[in-house]
C-alpha positions in Angstrom: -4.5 4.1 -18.1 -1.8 2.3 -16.6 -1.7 1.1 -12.9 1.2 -0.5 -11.3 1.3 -1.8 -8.0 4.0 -2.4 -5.9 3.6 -5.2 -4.1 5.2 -5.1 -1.0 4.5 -8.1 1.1 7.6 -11.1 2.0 4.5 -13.2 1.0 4.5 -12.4 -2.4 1.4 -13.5 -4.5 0.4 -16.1 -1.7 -0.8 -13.4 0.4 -4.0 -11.2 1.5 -2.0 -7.9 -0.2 -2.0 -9.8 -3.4 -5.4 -11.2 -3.2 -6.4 -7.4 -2.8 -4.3 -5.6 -5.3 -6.1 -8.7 -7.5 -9.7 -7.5 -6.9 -8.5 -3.8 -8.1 -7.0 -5.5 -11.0 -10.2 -7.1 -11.8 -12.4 -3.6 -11.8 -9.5 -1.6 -13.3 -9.5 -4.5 -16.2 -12.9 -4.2 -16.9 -12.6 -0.7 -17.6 -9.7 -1.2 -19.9 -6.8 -0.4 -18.3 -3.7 -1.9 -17.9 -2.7 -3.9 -14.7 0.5 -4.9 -13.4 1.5 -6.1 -10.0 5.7 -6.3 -9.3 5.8 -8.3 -6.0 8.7 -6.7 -4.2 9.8 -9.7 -3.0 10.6 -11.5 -6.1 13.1 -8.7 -7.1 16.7 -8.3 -6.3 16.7 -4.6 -4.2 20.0 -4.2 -3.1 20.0 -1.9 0.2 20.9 1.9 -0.6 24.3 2.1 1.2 24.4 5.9 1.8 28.0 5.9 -0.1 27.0 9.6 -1.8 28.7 8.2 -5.3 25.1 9.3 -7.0 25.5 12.6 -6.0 29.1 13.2 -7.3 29.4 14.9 -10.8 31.0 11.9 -12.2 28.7 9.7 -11.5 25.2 12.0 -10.3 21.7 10.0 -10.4 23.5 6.3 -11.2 24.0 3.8 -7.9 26.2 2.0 -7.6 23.7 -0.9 -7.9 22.0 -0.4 -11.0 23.3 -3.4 -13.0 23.4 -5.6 -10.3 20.3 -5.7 -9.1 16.1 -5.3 -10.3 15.7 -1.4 -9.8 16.1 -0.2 -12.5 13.6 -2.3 -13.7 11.0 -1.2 -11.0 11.9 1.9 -11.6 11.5 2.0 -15.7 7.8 0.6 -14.9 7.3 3.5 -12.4 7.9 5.2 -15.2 5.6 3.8 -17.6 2.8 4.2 -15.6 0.0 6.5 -15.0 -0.9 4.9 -11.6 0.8 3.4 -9.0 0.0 1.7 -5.9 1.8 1.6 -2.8 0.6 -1.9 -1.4 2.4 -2.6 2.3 0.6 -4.8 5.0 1.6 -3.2 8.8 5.0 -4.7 9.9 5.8 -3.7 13.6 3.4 -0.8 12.9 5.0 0.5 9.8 5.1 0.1 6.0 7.4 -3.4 5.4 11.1 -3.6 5.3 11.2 -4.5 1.7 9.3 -1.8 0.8 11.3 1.0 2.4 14.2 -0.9 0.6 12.6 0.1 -2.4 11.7 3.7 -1.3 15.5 4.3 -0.4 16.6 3.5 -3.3 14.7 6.9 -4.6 18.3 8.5 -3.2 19.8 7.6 -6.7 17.5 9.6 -8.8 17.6 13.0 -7.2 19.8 15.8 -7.5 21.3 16.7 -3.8 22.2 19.9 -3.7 19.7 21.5 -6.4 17.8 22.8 -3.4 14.1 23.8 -4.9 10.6 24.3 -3.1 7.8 21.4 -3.3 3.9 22.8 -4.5 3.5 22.7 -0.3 6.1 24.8 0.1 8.8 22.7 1.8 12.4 22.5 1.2 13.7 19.4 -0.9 16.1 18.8 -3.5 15.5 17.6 -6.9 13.8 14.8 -8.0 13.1 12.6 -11.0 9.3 13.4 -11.1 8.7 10.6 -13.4 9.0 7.9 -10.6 8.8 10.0 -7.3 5.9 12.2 -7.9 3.4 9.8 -10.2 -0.2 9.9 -8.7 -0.5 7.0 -6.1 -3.0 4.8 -3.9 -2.0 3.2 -0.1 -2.9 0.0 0.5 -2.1 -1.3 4.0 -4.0 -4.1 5.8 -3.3 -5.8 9.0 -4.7 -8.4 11.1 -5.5 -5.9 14.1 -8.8 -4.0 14.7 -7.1 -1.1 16.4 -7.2 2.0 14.1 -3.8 2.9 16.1 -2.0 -0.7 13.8 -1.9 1.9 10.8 -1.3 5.0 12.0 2.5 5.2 11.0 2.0 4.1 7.2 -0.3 6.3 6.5 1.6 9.0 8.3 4.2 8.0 6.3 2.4 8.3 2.9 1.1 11.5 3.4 4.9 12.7 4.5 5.9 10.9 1.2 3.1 12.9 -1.0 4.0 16.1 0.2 7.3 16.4 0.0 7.4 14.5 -3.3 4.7 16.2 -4.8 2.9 12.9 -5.6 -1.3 13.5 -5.3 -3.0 10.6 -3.1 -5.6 9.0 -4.9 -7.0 6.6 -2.8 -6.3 5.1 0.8 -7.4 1.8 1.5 -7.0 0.5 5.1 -8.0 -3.2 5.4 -8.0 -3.9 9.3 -9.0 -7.6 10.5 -7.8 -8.7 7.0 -7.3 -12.4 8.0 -11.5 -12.3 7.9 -11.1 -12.4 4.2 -9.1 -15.9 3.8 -12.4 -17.9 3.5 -13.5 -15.2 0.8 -9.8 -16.4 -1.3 -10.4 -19.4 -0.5 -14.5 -20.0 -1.1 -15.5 -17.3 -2.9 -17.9 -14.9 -2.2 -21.2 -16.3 -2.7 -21.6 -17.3 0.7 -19.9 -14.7 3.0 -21.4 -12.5 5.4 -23.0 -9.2 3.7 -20.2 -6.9 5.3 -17.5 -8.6 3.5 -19.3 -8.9 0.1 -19.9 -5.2 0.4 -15.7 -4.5 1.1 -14.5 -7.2 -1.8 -17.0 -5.4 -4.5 -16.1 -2.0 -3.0 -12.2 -3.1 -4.1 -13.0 -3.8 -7.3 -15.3 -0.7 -7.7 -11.9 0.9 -6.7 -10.2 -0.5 -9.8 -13.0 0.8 -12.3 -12.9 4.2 -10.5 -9.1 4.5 -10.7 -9.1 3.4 -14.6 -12.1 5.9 -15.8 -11.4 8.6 -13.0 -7.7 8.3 -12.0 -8.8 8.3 -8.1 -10.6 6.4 -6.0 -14.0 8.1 -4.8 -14.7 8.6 -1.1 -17.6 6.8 -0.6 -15.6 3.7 -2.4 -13.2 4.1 0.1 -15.4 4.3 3.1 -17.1 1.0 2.2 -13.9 -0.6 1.1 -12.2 0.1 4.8 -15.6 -0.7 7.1 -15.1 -2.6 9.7 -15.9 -6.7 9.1 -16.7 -8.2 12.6 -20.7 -7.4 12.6 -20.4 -5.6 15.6 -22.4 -2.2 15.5 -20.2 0.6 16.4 -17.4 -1.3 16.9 -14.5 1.7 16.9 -16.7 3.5 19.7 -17.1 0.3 21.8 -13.2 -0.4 21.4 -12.3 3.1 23.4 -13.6 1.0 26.7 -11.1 -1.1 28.2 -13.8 -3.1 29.6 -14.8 -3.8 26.1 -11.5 -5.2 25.4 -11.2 -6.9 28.3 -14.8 -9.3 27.4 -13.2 -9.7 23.9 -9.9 -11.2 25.2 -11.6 -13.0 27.9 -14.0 -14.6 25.2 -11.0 -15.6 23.0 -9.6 -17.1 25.8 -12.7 -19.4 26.4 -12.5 -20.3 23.0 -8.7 -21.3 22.8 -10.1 -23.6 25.9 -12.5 -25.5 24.2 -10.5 -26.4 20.8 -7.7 -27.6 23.3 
């Protein structure tokens, strides 16, 4: 089994998207797969233009871009693989800009005007299935405890799988994610039972993807539970009042380390 993940965060390997897509790694790994990461951000990923020169006879599935820049690349590891992961944090409530970069570029490999129907039964032209429809897992995380932060990628995603014919696999949704920079940085030993239970629920995710090809649902419940401690959380967040003690709280706080 091969798993690529497409790294999508501007903060590259230093950040929380990498530190995840790394505990995947480690379970898929241990089951013998292969693991690569491409961080997005490393790569040249020249903007698709909309010029239409792909879709000319002369010139039909090359852009204008493919020897100036790393797509092609990306694109010849898309695919090589049997997996890939989609791996965005939220960015003004969507997936990042780098990302859809990426994505866009997809223009260059289909055949506009070969009109044909998806297995959903929706209208689309042509496309090279070997990069655009591979099996895939989201990863999104965000800093937010609202479930409302990630709407739009995952909307987006499950736009992206039917049109494109590409089966979702997994969905990992990693709210309050700045909770887990102690873990990077001190390990695991000592953290709270709620975040030992999401990090080995990642790597779980890895084994399952490398001996199953998709992440099992009770893996991904575990992996996306909630962090804070607080029993029922997502009920008790539906009452402004709620919110209104929690802001009021971490505005004491900011007080006192003043």
């Amino acid at each position: 089994m091969k798993i690529l993940a497409l790294n999508g965060s501007h903060r590259g390997e230093a950040g929380l998207t990498q530190w995840l897509l790394n505990k995947i790694a480690e379970g898929a790994v241990q089951e013998g797969s292969e693991f690569e990461t491409v961080a997005l951000i490393n790569k040249k990923i020249n903007p698709c233009t909309g010029c239409g020169i792909c879709t000319t006879e002369a010139n039909r599935g090359h852009c204008i871009y493919e020897h100036e820049d790393d797509v092609q690349e990306i694109f010849a590891k898309m695919r090589a693989a049997d997996i890939l992961i989609y791996a965005t944090p939220v960015y003004i409530f969507t997936i990042s800009g780098i990302m859809k970069i990426l994505l866009d570029r997809f223009n260059s490999t289909s055949t506009s005007g070969e009109m044909c129907l998806t297995d959903s039964g929706l209208f689309l032209h042509r496309v090279d299935k070997q990069i655009c429809s591979k099996p895939f897992v989201v990863l999104t995380c965000c800093g937010n405890v609202e479930n409302e932060t990630t709407k739009n990628v995952l909307s987006y995603f499950r736009t992206f799988s039917k049109f494109l014919d590409a089966p979702i696999v997994g969905t990992l949704v990693r709210k309050t994610v700045g909770m887990l920079e102690d873990v990077k940085t001190n390990g695991i030993d000592k953290q709270k039972p709620e975040i030992q239970a999401v990090v080995n629920a990642y790597v779980q995710a890895g084994r399952e993807l490398a001996t199953q090809g998709r992440i099992k649902t009770q893996t991904e419940k575990q992996a996306n539970k909630q962090i804070l401690g607080i029993p029922f959380i997502d009920l008790l967040l539906k009452f402004a009042f709620v919110k209104k003690i929690v802001i009021e709280k971490e505005r004491q706080k900011a007080n006192k380390q003043r």
